[in-house]
C-alpha angles and dihedrals in degrees: 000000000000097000101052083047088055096046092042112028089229123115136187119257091239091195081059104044139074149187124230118180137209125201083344119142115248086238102047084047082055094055084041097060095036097054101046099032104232129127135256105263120207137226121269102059148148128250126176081339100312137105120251124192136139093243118081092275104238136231097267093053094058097047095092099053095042086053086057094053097048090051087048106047085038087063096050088059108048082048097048108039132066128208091213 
């Protein structure tokens, strides 16, 4: 990370962001998080709008982002076609 800050100018907003692991050690998370200085994230989360979790995400998780694509996807329509 401090490299590309370095190369880039840019940082990470350490209060914003989080770690999750996967088939990763608890004490190798531990190094993780202490070295880099992130926190511990936890399941379920969101990612690019949808839920992420390691259980079969139910129906009523993934209401909110079908309704989106049905608004979306309506208003396509009543833009694109035409009734003549």
């Amino acid at each position: 990370f401090k490299k590309f800050s370095a190369a880039s100018g840019l940082q990470a907003n350490l209060t914003k962001s989080v770690v999750h692991f996967g088939g990763v050690t608890q004490i190798e998370q531990m190094k993780i998080l202490q070295n880099a200085g992130y926190s511990l994230g936890e399941l379920p989360f969101k990612y690019l709008g949808m839920p992420l979790d390691t259980k079969k995400i139910t129906v009523l998780q993934w209401q909110p982002p079908f309704e989106k694509i049905v608004a979306r996807v309506t208003s396509w329509t009543a833009r694109k076609l035409s009734y003549a």
